[in-house]
C-alpha positions as CSV (number, residue, x, y, z in Angstrom):
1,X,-26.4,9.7,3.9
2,X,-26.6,8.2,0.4
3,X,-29.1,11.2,-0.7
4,X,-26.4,13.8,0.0
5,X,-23.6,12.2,-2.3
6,X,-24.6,14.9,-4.8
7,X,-22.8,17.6,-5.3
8,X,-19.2,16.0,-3.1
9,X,-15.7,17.4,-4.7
10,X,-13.3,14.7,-5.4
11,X,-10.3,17.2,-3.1
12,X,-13.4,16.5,-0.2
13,X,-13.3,13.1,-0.9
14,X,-9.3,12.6,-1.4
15,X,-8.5,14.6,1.6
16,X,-11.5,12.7,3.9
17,X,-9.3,9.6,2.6
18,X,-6.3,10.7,3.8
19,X,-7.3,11.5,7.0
20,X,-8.6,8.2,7.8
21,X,-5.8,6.1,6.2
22,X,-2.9,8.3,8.2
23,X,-4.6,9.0,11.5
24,X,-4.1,12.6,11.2
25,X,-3.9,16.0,10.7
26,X,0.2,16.6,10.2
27,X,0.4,13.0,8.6
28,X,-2.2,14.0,6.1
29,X,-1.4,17.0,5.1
30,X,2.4,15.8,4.2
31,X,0.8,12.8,2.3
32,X,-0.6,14.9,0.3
33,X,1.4,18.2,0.2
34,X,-1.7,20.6,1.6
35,X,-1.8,22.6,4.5
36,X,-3.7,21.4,7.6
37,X,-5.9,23.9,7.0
38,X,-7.3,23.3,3.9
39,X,-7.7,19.9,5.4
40,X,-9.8,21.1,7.6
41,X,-11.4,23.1,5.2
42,X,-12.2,20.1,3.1
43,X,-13.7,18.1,6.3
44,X,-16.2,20.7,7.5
45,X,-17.4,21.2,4.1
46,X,-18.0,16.9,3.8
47,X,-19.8,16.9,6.9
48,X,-22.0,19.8,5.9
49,X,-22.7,18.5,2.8
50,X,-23.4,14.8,4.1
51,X,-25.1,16.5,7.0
52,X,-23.7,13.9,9.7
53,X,-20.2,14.2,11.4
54,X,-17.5,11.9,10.3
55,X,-14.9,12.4,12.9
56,X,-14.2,13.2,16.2
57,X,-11.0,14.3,18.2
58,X,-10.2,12.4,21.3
59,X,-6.8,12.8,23.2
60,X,-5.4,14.6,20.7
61,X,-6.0,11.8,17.8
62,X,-8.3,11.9,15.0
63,X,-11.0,8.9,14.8
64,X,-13.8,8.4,12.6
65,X,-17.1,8.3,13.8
66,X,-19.7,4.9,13.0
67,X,-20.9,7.0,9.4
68,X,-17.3,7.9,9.4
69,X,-16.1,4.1,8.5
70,X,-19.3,3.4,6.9
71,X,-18.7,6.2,4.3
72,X,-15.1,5.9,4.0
73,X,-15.3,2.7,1.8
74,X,-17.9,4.7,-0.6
75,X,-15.4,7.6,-0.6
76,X,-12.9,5.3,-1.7
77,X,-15.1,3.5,-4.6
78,X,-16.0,6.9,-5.5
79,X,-12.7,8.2,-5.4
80,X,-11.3,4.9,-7.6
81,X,-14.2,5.4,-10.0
82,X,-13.2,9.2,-10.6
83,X,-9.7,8.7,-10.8
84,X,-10.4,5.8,-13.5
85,X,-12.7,8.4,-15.4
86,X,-10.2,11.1,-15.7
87,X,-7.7,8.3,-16.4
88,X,-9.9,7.3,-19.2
89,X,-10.7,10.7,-20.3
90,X,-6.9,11.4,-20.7
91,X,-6.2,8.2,-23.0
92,X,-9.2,9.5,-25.7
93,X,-7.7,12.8,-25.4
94,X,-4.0,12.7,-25.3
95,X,-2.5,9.2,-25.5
96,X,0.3,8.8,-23.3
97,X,4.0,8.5,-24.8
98,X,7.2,8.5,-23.2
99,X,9.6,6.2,-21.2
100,X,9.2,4.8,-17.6
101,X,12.4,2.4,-15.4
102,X,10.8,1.0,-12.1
103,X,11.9,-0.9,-10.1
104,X,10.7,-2.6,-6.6
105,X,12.7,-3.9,-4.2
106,X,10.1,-6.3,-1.7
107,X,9.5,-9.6,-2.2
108,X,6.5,-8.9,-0.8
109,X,5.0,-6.9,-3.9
110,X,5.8,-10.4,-6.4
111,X,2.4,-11.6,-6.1
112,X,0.6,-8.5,-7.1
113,X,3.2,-6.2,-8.5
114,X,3.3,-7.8,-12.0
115,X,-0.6,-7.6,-12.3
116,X,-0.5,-4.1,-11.3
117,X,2.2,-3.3,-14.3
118,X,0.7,-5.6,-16.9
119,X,-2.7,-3.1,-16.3
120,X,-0.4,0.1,-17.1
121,X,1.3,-1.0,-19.7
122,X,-2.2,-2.5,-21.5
123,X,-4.0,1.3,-20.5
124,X,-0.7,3.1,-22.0
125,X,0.5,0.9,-24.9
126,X,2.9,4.0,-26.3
127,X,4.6,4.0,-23.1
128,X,8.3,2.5,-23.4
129,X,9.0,1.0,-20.0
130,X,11.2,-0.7,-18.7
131,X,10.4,-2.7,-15.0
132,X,12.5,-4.9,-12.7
133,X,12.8,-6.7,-9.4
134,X,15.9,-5.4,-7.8
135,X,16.4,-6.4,-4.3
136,X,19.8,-4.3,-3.5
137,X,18.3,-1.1,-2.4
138,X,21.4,0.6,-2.6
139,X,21.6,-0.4,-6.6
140,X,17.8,1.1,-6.3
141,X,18.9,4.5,-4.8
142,X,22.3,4.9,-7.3
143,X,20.4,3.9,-10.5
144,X,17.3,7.2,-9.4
145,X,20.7,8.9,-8.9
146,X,22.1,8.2,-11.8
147,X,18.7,8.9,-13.7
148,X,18.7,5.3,-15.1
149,X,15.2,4.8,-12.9
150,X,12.6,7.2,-12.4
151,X,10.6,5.2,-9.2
152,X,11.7,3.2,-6.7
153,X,9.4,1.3,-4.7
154,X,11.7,0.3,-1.5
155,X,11.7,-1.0,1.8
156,X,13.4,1.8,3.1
157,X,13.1,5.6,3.2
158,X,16.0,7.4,1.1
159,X,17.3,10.5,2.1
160,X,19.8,11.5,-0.9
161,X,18.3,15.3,-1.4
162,X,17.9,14.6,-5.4
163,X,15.1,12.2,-4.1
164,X,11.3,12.5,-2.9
165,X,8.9,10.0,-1.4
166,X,5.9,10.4,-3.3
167,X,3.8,7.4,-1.8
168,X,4.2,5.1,1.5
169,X,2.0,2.7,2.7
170,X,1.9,0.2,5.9
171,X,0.4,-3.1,5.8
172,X,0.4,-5.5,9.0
173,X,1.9,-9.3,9.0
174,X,-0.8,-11.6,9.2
175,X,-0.9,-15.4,10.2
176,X,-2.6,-17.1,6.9
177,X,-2.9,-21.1,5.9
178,X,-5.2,-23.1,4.2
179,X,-9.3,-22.1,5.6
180,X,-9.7,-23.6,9.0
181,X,-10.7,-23.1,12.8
182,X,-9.0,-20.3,14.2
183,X,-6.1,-21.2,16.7
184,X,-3.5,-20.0,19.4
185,X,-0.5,-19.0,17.3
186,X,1.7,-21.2,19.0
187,X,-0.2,-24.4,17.6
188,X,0.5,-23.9,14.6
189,X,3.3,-25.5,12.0
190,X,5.3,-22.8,10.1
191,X,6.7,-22.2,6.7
192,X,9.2,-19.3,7.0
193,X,11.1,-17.3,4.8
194,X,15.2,-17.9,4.7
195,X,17.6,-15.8,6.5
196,X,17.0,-12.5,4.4
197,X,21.3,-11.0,5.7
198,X,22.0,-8.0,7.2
199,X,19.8,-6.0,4.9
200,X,17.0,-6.4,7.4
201,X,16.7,-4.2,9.8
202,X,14.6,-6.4,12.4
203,X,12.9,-9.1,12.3
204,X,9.4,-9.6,11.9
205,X,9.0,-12.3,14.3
206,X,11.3,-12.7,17.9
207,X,11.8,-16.7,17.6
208,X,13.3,-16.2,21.4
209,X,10.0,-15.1,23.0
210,X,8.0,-16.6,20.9
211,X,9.3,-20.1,19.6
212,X,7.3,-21.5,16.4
213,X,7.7,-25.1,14.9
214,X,9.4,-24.2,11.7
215,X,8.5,-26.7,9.2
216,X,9.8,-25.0,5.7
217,X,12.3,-22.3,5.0
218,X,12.3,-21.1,1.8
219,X,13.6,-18.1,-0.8
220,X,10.9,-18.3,-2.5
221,X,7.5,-16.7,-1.9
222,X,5.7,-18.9,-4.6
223,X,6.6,-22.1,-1.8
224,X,5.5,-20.2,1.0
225,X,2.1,-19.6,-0.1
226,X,2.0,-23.0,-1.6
227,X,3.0,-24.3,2.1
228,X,-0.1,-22.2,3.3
229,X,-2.7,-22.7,0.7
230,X,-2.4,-26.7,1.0
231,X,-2.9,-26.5,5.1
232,X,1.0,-28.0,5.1
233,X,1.7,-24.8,7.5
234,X,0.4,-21.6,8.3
235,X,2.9,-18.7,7.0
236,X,3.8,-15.2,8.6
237,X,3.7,-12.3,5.7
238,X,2.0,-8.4,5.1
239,X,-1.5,-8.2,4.3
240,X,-1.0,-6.7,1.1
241,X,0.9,-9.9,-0.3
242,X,-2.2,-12.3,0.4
243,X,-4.7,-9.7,-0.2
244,X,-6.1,-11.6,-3.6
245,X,-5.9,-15.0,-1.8
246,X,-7.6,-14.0,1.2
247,X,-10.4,-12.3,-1.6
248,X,-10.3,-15.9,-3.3
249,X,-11.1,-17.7,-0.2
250,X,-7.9,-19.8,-0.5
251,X,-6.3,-18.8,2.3
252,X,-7.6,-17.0,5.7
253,X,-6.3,-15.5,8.6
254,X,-5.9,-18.6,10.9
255,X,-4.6,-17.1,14.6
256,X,-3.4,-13.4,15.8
257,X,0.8,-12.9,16.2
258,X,1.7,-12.5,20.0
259,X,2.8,-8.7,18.9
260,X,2.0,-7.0,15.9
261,X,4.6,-6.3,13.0
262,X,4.6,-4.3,10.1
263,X,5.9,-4.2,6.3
264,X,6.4,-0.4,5.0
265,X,6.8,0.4,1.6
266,X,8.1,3.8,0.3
267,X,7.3,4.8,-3.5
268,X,10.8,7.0,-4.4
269,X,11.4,9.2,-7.7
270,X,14.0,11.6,-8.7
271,X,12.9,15.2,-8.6
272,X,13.7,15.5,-12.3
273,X,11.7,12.0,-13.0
274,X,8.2,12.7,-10.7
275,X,6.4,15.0,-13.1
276,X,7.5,12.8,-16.5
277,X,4.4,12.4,-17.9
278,X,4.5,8.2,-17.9
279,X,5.7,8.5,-14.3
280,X,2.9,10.8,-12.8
281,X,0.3,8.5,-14.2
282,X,2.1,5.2,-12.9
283,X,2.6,7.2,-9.3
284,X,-1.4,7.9,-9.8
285,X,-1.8,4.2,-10.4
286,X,-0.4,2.9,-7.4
287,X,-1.9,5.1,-5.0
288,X,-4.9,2.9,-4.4
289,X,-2.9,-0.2,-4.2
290,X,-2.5,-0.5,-0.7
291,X,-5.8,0.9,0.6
292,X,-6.1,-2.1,3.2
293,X,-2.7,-0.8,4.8
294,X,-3.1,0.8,8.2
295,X,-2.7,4.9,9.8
296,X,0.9,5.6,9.8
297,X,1.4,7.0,13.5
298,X,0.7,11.0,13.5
């Protein structure tokens, strides 16, 4: 396959992406704004080029074949390394200026947010930003209506019609603690966020059908992971919150949850704010971020 990667279009490559991270067709094309058909387009026109198919179509749901998966993660480094070059390309040519007010709403996000912002700011230092951690998402969705904030990353969809979604990512809750055998869920000690009020939804975890030993409650996601990383308990949280531990070998996913939960994140702007120079490049930034989340149903 590798002698073929001459010659691929970076739409080929963004739309193959798509595809495989949303499970679909429909789910695809309004990720990305296209029509299915130019999909499509873009598909046939990979596979011809790589000369081996990369998906097939069974009961109605799109799959990737074996080269399918195996090429998807160099269509992603490819796509990242492109992205970075035209990022790149744009700072020697036309420095950035302007202002930019995000805010993020998950706890979820603290442990890699910050990193993620500190990397903007250095790549755009004439950008005048201002960035919070607002967990109210009502004071999220009045201050984009308002035009005090130009993105919202939220834990809920907002459906004001000033409003768009232009990013949304789903990461499952993993079982991590300290490395160590894997185990039966139900053997394990627990350190567990507090009671997050009436702002969630559901929980994550049904202690009636499935009783844990809660050993730690805590507000604070710096003492959960601390619980986890020390083998004190194992802790329940999204993928994408643990991703750079799991990479660092400090912690690892210890047992499987008896049913499988989810954290969803929705990246909001005004309409006015999405095409603000400083915002379409921070909207750009954060597109990769969550490329271990899973297909969103299509």
């Amino acid at each position: 396959m590798n002698e073929h990667l001459n010659g691929l279009k970076t739409q080929w490559l963004e739309h193959f992406i798509a595809l495989a991270e949303t499970g679909g067709f429909r789910s695809a094309a309004e990720k990305l704004g296209v029509s299915r058909q130019s999909l499509q387009r873009s598909l046939t026109q990979l596979e011809q080029q790589l000369q081996t198919p990369l998906h097939q179509i069974e009961s109605q749901r799109f799959h990737l074949t074996p080269s399918g998966l195996i090429f998807l993660q160099q269509a992603r480094s490819l796509s990242l390394a492109l992205k970075r070059l035209e990022q790149r390309f744009t700072q020697l040519t036309e420095p950035l200026e302007g202002t930019l007010s995000f805010a993020w709403q998950s706890a979820a996000c603290l442990d890699f947010m910050p990193g993620y912002l500190a990397d903007y700011l250095r790549a755009y230092p004439q950008v005048f930003a201002h960035i919070q951690f607002e967990p109210v998402l009502s004071e999220i969705e009045s201050a984009l209506l308002r035009g005090r904030l130009d993105l919202g990353l939220c834990d809920s969809l907002l459906s004001a019609p000033e409003l768009v979604q232009v990013g949304n990512w789903r990461s499952p809750f993993v079982i991590v603690s300290a490395p160590q055998a894997t185990c039966h869920w139900s053997v394990l000690s627990y350190a567990v966020p507090r009671s997050s009020g009436p702002h969630l939804k559901r929980p994550r975890w049904d202690e009636q059908r499935f009783p844990r030993k809660i050993v730690c409650e805590s507000d604070s996601l710096d003492v959960l992971l601390d619980w986890a990383s020390s083998g004190r308990a194992a802790t329940y949280l999204p993928l994408f919150t643990v991703k750079s531990l799991l990479d660092q070998g400090r912690l690892m996913i210890v047992a499987q949850p008896p049913e499988p939960a989810y954290k969803e994140l929705f990246l909001i702007s005004h309409q006015a704010s999405r095409h603000k120079p400083a915002v379409a490049a921070l909207i750009q930034r954060l597109q990769p971020l969550f490329q271990r989340s899973v297909p969103l149903s299509d």
